[in-house]
N, C-alpha and C positions, 0 to 999 in steps of 0.2 A: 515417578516417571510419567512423562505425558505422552498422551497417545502421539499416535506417529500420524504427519497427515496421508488424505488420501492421494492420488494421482491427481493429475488433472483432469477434470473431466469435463466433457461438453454440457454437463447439468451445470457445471459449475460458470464456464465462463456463457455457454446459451443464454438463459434468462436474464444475465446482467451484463450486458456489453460493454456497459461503462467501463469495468476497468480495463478493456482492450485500447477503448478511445484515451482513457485517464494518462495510461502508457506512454501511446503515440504523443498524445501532448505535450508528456514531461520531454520526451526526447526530442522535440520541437523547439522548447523552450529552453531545453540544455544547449540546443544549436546556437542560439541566439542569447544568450548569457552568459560565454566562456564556460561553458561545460558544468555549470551549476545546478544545483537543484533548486526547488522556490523555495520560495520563506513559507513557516508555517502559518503565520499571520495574513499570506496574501493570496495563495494557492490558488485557490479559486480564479482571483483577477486576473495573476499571470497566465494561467491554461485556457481561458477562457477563448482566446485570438486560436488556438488550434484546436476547437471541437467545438461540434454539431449540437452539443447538449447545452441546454444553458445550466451553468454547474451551480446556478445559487438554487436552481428548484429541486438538486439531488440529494438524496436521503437517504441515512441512514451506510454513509459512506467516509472514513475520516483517509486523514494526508498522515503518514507518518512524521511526526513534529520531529523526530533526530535528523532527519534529514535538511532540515530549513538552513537553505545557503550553504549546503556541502557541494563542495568540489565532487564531480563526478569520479573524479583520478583517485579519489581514497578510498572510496567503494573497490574492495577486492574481490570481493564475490556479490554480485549482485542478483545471482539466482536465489540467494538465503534472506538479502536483503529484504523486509518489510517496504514496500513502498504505499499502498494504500489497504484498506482492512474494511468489515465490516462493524460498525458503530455501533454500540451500547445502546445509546437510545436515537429514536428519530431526529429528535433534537438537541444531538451529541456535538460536542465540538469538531467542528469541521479538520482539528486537525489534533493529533496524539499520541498513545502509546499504548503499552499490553492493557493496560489498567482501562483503557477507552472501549478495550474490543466488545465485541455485543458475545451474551452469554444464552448458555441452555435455552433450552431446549433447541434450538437450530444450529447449524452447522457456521460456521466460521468464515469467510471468505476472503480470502488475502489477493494482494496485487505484487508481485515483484519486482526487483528490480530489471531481471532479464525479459518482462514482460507475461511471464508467466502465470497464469491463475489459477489455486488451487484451493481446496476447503478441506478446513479439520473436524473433524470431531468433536462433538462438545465438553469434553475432557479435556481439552487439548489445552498443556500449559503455558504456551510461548516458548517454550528452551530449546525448539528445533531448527529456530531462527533467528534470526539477527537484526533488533532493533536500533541498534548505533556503529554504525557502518565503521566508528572509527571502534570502536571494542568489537576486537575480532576474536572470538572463541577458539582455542585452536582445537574443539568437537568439529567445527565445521569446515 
């Protein structure tokens, strides 16, 4: 059983505002591409017209790769949804999956899809969430 995450908390989304900005952009970009999500391959380029950060100097922050070119309409829960995560390494592919996420000794840091930011534990096994929006768990 994997640990359960924490709440959200101002530690969590405080020091890293990106994935507040990463958020707004994707919903920026869903505006503007029939409600889709970006491709995993281009992430960066697409969001880049809706944020302040320039997103190719960001580190140590990947795109959820299930998501590339989903239809926003099959996301049914998008609070559980993964949408951007904490990286494995600094020089992590910019876009991925549980197997990407960055490990021990630091805590976790996920983005959702309802805009939500929360951190797990470093226990924390992925089963509490939902990395392919079209495999819906019915735990969740």
């Amino acid at each position: 059983m994997g640990c359960q995450p924490s709440a959200p908390t101002a530690e969590a989304a405080g020091p890293n505002p990106i994935y507040a900005e990463l958020h707004a952009a994707v919903q920026e970009y869903r505006l503007r591409s029939q409600d889709r999500y970006p491709s995993a391959s281009a992430w960066q380029t697409q969001l880049q017209p809706f944020t302040k950060t320039r997103l190719d100097t960001v580190e140590g922050i990947c795109y959820n790769a299930a998501l590339s070119d989903v239809s926003a309409i099959t996301v049914r829960k998008p609070e559980v949804v993964v949408l951007f995560f904490s990286c494995a390494k600094r020089t992590a592919p910019r876009a991925g999956g549980l197997l990407d996420m960055a490990q021990p000794p630091g805590e976790v840091v996920m983005a959702f899809g309802d805009g939500s930011v929360r951190t797990a534990h470093p226990d924390f096994k992925g089963r509490e969430f939902l990395w392919d929006p079209r495999r819906i768990s019915p735990d969740l």
